[in-house]
C-alpha positions, -999 to 999 in steps of 0.1 A, spaced: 0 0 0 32 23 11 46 21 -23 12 23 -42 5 57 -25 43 66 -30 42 59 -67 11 77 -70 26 110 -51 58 105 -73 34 108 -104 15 139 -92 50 159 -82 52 169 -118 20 183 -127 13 201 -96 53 215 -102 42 222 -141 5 243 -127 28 260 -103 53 274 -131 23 284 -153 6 302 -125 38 319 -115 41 328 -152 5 345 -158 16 366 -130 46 375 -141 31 389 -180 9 405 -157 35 423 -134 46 433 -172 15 446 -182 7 465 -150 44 482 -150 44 489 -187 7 501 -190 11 526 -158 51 532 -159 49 565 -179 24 582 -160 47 580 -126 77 588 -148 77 623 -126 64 637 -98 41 658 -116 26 637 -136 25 614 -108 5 642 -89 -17 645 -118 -27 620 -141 -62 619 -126 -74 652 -124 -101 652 -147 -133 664 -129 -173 657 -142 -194 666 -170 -232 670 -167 -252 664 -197 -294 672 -203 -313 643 -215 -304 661 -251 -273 657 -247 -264 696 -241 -237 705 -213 -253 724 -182 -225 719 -158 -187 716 -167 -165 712 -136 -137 743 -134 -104 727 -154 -88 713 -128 -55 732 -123 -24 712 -125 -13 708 -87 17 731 -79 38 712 -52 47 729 -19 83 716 -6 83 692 21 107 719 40 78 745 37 51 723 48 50 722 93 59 691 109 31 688 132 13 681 99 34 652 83 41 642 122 4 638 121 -2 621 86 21 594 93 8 589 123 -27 583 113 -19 573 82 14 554 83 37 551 114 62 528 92 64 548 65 102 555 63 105 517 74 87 497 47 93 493 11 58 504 -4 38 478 16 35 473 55 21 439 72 26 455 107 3 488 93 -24 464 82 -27 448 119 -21 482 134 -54 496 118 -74 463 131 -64 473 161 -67 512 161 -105 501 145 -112 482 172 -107 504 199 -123 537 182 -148 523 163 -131 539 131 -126 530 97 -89 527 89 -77 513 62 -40 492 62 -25 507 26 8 527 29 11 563 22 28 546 -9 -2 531 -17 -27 556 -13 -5 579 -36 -6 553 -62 -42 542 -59 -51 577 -57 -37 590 -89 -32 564 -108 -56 534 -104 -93 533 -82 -102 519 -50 -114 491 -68 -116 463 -42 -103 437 -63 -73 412 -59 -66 427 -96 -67 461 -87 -43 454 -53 -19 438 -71 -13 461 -94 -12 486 -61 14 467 -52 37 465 -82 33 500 -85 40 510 -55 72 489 -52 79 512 -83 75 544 -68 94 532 -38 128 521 -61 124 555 -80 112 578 -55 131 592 -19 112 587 12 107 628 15 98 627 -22 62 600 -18 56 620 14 58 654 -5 42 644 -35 11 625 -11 4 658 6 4 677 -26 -22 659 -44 -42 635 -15 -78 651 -16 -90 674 10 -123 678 3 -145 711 -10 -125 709 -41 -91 711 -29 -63 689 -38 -33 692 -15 -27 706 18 -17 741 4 -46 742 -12 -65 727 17 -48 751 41 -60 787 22 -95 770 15 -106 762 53 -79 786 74 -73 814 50 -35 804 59 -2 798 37 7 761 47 37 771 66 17 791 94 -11 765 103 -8 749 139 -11 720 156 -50 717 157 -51 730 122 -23 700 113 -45 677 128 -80 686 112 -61 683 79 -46 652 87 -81 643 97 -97 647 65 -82 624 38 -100 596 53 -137 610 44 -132 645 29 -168 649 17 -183 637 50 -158 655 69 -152 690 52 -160 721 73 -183 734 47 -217 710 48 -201 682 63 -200 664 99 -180 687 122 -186 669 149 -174 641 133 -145 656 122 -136 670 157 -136 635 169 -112 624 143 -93 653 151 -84 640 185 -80 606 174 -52 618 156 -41 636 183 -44 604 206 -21 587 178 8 615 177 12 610 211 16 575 213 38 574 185 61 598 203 55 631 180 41 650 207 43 650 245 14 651 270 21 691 275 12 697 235 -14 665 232 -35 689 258 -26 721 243 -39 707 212 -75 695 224 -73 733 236 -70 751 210 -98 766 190 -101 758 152 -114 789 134 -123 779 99 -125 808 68 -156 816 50 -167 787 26 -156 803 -9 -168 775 -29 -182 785 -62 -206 766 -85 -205 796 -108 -202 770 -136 -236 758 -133 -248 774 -164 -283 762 -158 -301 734 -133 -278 750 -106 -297 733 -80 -304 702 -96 -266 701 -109 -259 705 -73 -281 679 -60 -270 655 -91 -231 660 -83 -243 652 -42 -260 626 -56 -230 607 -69 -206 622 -40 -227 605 -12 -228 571 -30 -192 571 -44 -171 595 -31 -161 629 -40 -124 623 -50 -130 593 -68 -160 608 -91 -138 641 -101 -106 613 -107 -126 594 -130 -140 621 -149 -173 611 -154 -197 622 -178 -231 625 -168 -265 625 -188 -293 631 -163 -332 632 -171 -332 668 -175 -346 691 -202 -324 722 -208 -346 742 -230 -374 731 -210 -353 742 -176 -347 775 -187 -384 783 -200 -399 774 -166 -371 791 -150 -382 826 -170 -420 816 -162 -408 818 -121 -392 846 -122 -414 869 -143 -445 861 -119 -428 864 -88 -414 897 -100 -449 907 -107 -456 896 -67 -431 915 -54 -455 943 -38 -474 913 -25 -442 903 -7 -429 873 -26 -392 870 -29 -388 832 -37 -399 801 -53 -397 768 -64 -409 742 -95 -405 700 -102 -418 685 -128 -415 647 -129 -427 620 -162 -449 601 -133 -444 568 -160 -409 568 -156 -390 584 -130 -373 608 -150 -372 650 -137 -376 674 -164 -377 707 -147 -359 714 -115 -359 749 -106 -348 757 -71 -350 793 -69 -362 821 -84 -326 834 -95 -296 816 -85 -273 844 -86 -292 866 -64 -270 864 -32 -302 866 -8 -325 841 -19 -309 824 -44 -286 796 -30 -314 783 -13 -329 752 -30 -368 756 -24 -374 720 -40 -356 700 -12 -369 723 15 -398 715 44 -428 740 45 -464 732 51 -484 721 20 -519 736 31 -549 720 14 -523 708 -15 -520 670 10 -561 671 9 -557 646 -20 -539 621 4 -564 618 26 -593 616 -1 -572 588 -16 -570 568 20 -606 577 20 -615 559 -13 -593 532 -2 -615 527 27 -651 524 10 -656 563 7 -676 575 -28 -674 608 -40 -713 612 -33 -709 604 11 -725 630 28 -699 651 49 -712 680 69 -699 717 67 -706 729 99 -692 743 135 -676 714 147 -656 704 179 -635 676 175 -622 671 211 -610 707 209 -599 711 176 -625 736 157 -609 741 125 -627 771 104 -629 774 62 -613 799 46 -639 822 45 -655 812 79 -695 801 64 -705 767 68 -725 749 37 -744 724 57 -740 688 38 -721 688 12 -702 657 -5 -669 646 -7 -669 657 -46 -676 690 -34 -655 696 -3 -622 683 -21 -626 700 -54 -641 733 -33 -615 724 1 -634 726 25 -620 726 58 -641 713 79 -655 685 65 -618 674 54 -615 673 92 -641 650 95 -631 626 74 -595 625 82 -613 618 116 -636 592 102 -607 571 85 -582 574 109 -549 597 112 -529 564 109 -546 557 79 -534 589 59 -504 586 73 -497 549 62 -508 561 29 -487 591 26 -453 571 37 -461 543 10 -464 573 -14 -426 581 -4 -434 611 19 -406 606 43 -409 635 69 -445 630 84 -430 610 115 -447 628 143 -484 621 148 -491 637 180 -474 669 168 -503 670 136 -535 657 146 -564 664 126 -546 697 116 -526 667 89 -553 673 64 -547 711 63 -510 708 58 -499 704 93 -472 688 85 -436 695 67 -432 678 36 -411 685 5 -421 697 -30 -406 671 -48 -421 643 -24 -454 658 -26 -452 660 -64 -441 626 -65 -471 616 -48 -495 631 -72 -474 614 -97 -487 580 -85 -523 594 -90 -515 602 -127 -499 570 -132 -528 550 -118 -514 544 -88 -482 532 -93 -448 546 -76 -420 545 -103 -381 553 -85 -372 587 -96 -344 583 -119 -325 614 -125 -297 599 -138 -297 580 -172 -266 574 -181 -226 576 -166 -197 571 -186 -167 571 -177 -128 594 -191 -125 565 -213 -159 565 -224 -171 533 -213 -208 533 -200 -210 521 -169 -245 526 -161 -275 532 -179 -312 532 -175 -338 524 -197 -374 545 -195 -393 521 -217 -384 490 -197 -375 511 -164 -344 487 -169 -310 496 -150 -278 485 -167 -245 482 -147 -212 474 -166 -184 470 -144 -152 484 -159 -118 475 -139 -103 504 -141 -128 523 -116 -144 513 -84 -171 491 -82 -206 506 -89 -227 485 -66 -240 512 -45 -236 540 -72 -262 527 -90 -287 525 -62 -286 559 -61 -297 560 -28 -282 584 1 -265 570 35 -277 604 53 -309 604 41 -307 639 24 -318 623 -12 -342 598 1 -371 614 -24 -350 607 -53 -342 568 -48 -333 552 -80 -340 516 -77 -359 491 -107 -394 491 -112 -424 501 -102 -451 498 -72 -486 497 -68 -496 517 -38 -527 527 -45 -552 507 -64 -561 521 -102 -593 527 -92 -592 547 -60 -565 566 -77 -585 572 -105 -615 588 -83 -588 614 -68 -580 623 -106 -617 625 -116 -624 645 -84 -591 673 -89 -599 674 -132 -638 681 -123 -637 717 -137 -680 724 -128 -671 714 -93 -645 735 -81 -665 764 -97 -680 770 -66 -653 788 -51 -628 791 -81 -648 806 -104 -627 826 -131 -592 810 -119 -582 801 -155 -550 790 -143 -566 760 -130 -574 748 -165 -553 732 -190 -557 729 -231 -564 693 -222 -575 673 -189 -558 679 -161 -558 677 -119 -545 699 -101 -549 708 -64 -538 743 -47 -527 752 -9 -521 781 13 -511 783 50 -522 806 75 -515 840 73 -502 832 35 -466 816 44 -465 790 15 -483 791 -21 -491 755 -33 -501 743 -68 -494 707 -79 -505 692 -109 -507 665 -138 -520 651 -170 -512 617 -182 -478 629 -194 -464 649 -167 -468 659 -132 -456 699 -120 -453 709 -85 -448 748 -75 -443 764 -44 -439 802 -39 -428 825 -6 -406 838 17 -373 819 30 -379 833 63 -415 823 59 -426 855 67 -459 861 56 -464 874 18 -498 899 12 -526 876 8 -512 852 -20 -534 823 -18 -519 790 -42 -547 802 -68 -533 837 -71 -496 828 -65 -483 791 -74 -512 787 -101 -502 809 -128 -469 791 -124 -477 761 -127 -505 763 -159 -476 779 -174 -447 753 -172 -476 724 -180 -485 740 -212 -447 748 -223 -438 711 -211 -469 699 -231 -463 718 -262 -470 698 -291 -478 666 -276 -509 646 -282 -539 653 -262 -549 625 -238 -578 617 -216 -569 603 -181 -572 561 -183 -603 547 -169 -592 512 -150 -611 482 -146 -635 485 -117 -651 519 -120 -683 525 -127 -702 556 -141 -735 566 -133 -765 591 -139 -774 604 -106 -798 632 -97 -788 655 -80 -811 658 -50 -809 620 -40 -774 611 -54 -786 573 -63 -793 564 -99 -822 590 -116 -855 579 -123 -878 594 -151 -890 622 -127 -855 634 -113 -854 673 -122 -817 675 -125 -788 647 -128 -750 643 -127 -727 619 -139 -704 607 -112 -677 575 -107 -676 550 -83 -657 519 -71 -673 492 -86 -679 479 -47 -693 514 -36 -717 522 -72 -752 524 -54 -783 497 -62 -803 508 -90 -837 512 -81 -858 549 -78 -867 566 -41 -883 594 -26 -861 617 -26 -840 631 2 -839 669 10 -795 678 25 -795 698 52 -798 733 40 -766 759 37 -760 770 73 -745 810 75 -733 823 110 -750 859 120 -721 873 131 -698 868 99 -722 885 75 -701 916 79 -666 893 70 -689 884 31 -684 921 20 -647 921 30 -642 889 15 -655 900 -15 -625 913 -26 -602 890 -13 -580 866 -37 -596 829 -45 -586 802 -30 -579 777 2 -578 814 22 -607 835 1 -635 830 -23 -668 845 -32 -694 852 -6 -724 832 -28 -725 798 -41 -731 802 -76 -755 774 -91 -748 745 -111 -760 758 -144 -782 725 -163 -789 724 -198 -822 712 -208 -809 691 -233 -817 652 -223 -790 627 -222 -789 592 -238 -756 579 -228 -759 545 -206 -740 541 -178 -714 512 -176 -684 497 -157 -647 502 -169 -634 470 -177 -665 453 -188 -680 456 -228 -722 454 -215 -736 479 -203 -761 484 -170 -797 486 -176 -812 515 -161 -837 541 -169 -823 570 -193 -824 602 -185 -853 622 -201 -851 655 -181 -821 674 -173 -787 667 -183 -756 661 -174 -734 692 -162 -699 696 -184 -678 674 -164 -642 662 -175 -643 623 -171 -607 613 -186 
C-alpha cells in the first residue's frame, strides 16, 4: 500500500510542479502589463501628482452640457521643508507610522489599523502612504485582488524610484482634501485662509483628519462633529507614537479651530444650478467625491435644458410681478410620473441673487396647506368612501380642535366631490377623523413622503398641511395618482460614462431597466447605482428598478376625476383660468395661514408639475393664496412642457363604474329626477339601482355674526384662504342625455332608466 501511495505521489509531483510554473508565469506577463501600462504616468512627480485630475461633466437628457467642472488646475507642489511638521508628524501617524520603514507595503500597518479600528470604532484602512498615492492617482479603489496587485507592483515602483521625502511630499500635494481642494496648500487657504507654513497643531490635525472621508468630513456642509472627533483621534495617535508630549497632546485639544468663509463657487452651473448641485451630491454620497472628479465622469441626467430654462423665466417673471405682494422666492419640479425621470428642477427664483438664491426651495420642508387634501381623499376611497358620502360643513368640535374654512361660512352637507374639489376645511377634518390619522399617514409614507413622522405633533390639523413635507415628495405623490397608482423610482440619472468612455450605467425608461457594466479600471458601482443616500438627504430621489402599486387604479382614478372636475371646483374658483389646461388635467392648490406657503401641484397623463412660492424666512407674503400665487406658475410650465404633444384623456381602470345620478338624492335618476349628474364610483361602492323618494341635504348653514366678514371677503383673492361670498348654481342644460352608464373593464352595459329631463353638467371624465 506504502509504495502504491508513494508511486502515485511521485506521479503527481510533476503536474502540480508544471501548474505551479504556469501560475507563476501569468503573474509574471501581468506584473509586465501592470508596470508597462502605468510606468509613464509616474515617470515624474508631476505627472504622478496628476494624471487623474479630470473632474465631471453634466449632460441634459439632449445631450447639451449644463455643468462643466472648473479645469482642474495642475497641482503646484509645496516643498516638504515648507510644509510644518506637526502636519506630516500627524499624517504618518494616522496614516502610516512605518512609512520611512517599509518598502511600499507594510504587514505591521495592516494589523495596526485592526487594532486602532477596534478600539475607536473607526474605519482605517492598512495601505501605505505609498499606496494611497498610487491608488489615488493612478488606479481606483477598486476592491479587487486585480486592482491590489497592481497597487502593489506600483507602489514597489514608486518606492525604487522615489526618496522617502519625495512619496511624502508628493502624497500631501495631491491627496484630496475635500471642498475641491487637492493638496494641503490648497486645503490650508480654503478652510484657514493660511499659507501652509503658518497652520498649527489643531489645524495640522484637522487636515490630517480629512483624507479619510473628505466629503463627509469638510467644514463646509459636512460632519464637524465628526470631524472634531477624528481630530483627536489623531491627536491620541501623535502621542503614542512619540511626536508630541502630553504638554502639546492637551494644548492641542485646547486650541480653537477657526475655519474661513466657505468660498466654494458653483458659478459654472450654467443652468439646473440646483439640480446640478443635488446630481453632483448625488453621486458624492454614494461614491465618493475624489473618486467621481478622478474618474471624470460624464453624466446625462433626465433633464430638459430648453425646458429648464423656459420654466425658469416663467418663475421669475411672476414672482417679480408679486413683489408688492411680498414674494421674494420660489420653487418648481416637474416629474414623467411613468418613468422616474425630472424634467424641470428649478430651485430658486434666480440663482445668482446672493439673498434668496442659493437656497434650494425643491428640497426644502414647508407646510403644503390643502395641497396633501388629495392624500387623505385617496385613504378615503381606499377605505369604502364614494365621491357622493355625505360630509357635513358645519361648526364642529373635535375634542377641541375647531378648524374654520377659509372664508369662515358653513354649507351644511355637502359631498366629498364637493369639499375636495371646493376644500373645505371642515369637512376634510371629518373625514381624516372618520378614517383614521394612521390611515393617511400609512398612505402618505407608502407614497414616499418621508418627513410625516410625528403624529401627536399634527392631529387632525394633517389634512390642512400640518405637517412638513417636501415639493418634490409631494409632487411625487400626485405622480402616483397620474400613473394610476403606481410609484416608479425617480431616476435622474440616465446614463454615466466614464474618461474612457465606457458606460458604466445606464437606464432604460421604456423598460425602467438599469444597466450596470463593471469596468476595472474604476471602483465598483454596486452602491452607485442605487442611487440611494446613507444620510438620508436624497431619500425622495431613490433610483431603484421598477415600479409599485400603492394605490389601487381605481381609487387613484376617483382622486383624478375629483381634482380634473372643472363644474365642481366652480364654486369657489370661479374665473381661476390658471386652473385649467388645453387638455385634462388635476391639479390641487394650498395656502397656510396667514399666507406663508403658495401651493399648486398638478398633472396630466404625461407629466406631473409641483410649484411652491414665498418667503425663505417664511414670513408672511400679502394675501397670495396657491390660486393667485403658485397657479399661474404652474399652468404655465404644463403647457410649455406639453407643447405639441398629443392630447390625452386620463385612463379609466377596470372596476369603475359611471352613473346618472340626480342631484337631490345622489342614487341612480328615475324618469322624474329634475336634474342629474354623472359621477364615478368603485365598482364595490356604485349604489343599487332602483328609484326613491327623494332626500332633501340639510340646508346651507351662514353664522350671524360673519355677514359683515362676506363684503370684505368680496374682494379677497380665491382660493384655500378667500372666495366668493355666494354659491353660484350648477347651471343644467335642458338638453336630455342618452348615454348608458357602464363599468370600466366590462364591454355590456347596466340597464337603467335613461335620463329624459335634465342633463348632465360639463364634467371632464378622462
Amino acid at each position: 500500500m506504502i509504495k502504491i501511495i508513494s508511486s502515485i505521489f511521485r506521479k503527481l509531483i510533476p503536474y502540480w510542479f508544471l501548474i505551479s510554473i504556469f501560475l507563476l508565469f501569468i503573474i509574471f506577463l501581468f506584473g509586465l502589463y501592470t508596470y508597462f501600462r502605468y510606468v509613464d504616468s509616474i515617470a515624474t512627480p508631476f505627472k504622478l501628482m496628476n494624471s487623474n485630475n479630470t473632474g465631471i461633466i453634466l449632460y441634459d437628457r439632449k445631450g447639451r452640457i449644463f455643468y462643466q467642472s472648473p479645469s482642474v488646475k495642475p497641482i503646484q507642489p509645496v516643498s516638504l521643508t515648507k510644509i510644518p511638521k506637526f502636519l506630516t508628524d500627524a499624517t504618518l501617524s494616522i496614516e502610516d507610522k512605518d512609512f520611512y520603514r517599509h518598502s511600499g507595503f507594510s504587514g505591521r500597518g495592516i494589523l495596526r489599523s485592526i487594532g486602532l479600528n477596534i478600539r475607536t470604532g473607526s474605519n482605517i484602512g492598512g495601505s501605505t502612504i505609498t499606496q494611497q498615492l498610487v491608488k489615488n492617482a493612478i488606479l481606483s479603489d477598486e476592491k479587487t485582488f486585480r486592482r491590489k496587485f497592481q497597487e502593489l507592483i506600483l507602489s514597489f515602483e514608486v518606492e525604487r524610484r522615489y526618496s522617502k521625502d519625495q512619496i511624502l511630499e508628493m502624497y500631501l500635494n495631491s491627496i484630496y482634501y475635500g471642498s475641491g481642494a487637492y493638496g494641503a496648500g490648497q486645503a490650508s487657504l480654503l478652510y484657514f485662509n493660511k499659507d501652509i507654513s503658518k497652520i498649527n497643531l489643531a489645524e495640522s490635525a484637522i487636515l490630517a483628519a480629512l483624507p479619510q472621508s473628505p466629503s463627509r468630513l469638510t467644514p463646509y456642509g459636512g460632519d464637524r462633529e465628526a470631524l472634531f472627533s477624528r481630530q483627536k483621534i489623531v491627536f491620541k495617535e501623535m502621542k503614542n507614537a512619540g511626536f508630541i508630549g502630553e504638554a502639546e497632546y492637551e494644548k492641542g485639544l485646547e486650541e480653537k479651530v477657526v475655519f474661513a468663509a466657505s468660498r466654494e463657487s458653483d458659478d459654472n452651473l450654467i443652468q439646473a444650478p440646483h439640480f446640478g448641485i443635488y446630481i453632483r451630491e448625488y453621486l458624492f454620497n454614494r461614491y465618493g467625491e475624489d473618486k467621481v472628479i478622478r474618474n471624470g465622469f460624464k453624466i446625462t441626467t433626465s433633464l430638459d435644458a430648453s425646458l429648464q430654462a423656459k420654466a425658469q423665466s416663467i418663475l421669475q417673471e411672476k414672482i417679480r410681478g408679486l413683489a408688492e405682494q411680498k414674494v421674494t422666492n420660489g420653487g418648481a419640479i416637474t416629474i414623467n410620473p411613468a418613468t422616474g425621470e425630472i424634467i424641470v428642477y428649478v430651485g430658486s427664483k434666480d440663482w445668482n441673487d446672493t439673498e434668496f438664491g442659493k437656497f434650494d426651495i425643491v428640497q426644502a420642508l414647508r407646510q403644503p396647506g390643502s395641497s396633501f387634501k388629495p392624500v387623505v381623499y385617496s385613504a378615503a376611497f381606499i377605505e369604502g368612501h364614494k365621491t357622493t358620502d355625505i360630509l357635513h360643513d358645519k361648526r364642529s368640535d373635535f375634542s377641541g380642535y375647531m378648524p374654520e374654512n377659509y372664508d369662515r361660512k358653513f354649507r351644511g352637507d355637502v359631498t366629498l366631490r364637493r369639499a375636495l374639489s371646493n376644500s373645505l376645511n371642515v369637512p376634510s377634518v371629518e373625514l381624516l377623523n372618520d378614517i383614521g390619522i394612521e390611515k393617511a399617514m400609512e398612505l402618505a409614507a407608502s407614497m414616499g413622503i418621508t418627513t410625516l413622522t410625528d403624529i401627536d405633533r399634527y392631529g387632525l390639523s394633517l389634512v390642512l398641511g400640518g405637517g412638513e413635507v417636501k415639493l418634490s415628495e409631494l409632487t411625487r405623490a400626485y405622480g402616483i395618482l397620474s400613473y394610476q397608482g403606481e410609484l416608479v423610482n425617480t431616476h435622474p440619472i440616465l446614463k454615466i460614462e466614464d474618461k474612457a468612455g465606457n458606460i458604466i450605467y445606464s437606464f432604460d425608461s421604456s423598460t425602467l431597466e438599469e444597466v450596470e457594466t463593471i469596468n476595472k479600471n474604476i471602483p465598483d458601482l454596486t452602491e452607485l447605482i442605487g442611487l440611494n443616500d446613507k444620510q438620508g438627504k436624497l431619500d425622495q430621489f431613490t433610483g431603484g428598478r421598477g415600479k409599485k402599486q400603492v394605490i389601487e387604479a381605481k381609487y387613484a382614478y376617483l382622486t383624478t376625476d375629483v381634482l380634473s372636475d372643472r363644474s365642481a371646483r366652480e364654486e369657489i374658483f370661479t374665473g381661476v383660468t390658471s386652473l385649467n389646461l388645453s387638455r385634462p388635467g388635476a391639479v390641487k392648490t394650498g395656502t397656510t395661514d396667514d399666507y406663508r406657503d403658495s401651493w399648486t401641484i398638478g398633472y396630466t397623463p404625461d407629466y406631473v408639475t409641483g410649484v411652491w412660492i414665498g418667503n425663505n424666512d417664511n414670513s408672511p407674503m400679502n394675501r397670495v393664496a396657491g390660486s393667485v400665487g403658485a397657479a399661474p406658475i404652474w399652468h404655465d410650465i404644463m403647457e410649455e412642457i406639453h407643447r405639441g404633444l398629443p392630447i390625452r384623456q386620463f385612463p379609466k381602470p377596470a372596476g369603475i363604474v359611471e352613473l346618472n345620478i340626480c342631484k337631490d338624492t345622489l342614487l341612480p335618476s328615475c324618469n322624474d329626477c329634475s336634474e342629474s349628474l354623472r359621477e364615478v364610483f368603485s365598482i364595490e361602492t356604485a349604489p343599487e339601482i332602483h328609484c326613491q323618494s327623494p332626500v332633501t341635504l340639510a340646508p346651507t348653514e351662514v353664522n350671524p355674526e360673519e355677514e359683515d366678514h362676506e363684503k370684505n371677503n368680496e374682494e379677497d383673492n380665491i382660493g384655500e384662504n378667500d372666495g366668493p361670498t355666494e354659491t353660484p348654481p350648477v347651471t343644467i342644460t335642458e338638453e336630455p342625455s342618452s348615454t348608458p352608464p357602464f363599468i370600466s373593464g366590462n364591454s355590456h352595459p347596466l340597464t337603467i332608466p335613461v335620463i329624459t329631463s335634465g342633463t348632465i353638467p360639463p364634467t371632464i371624465l378622462p
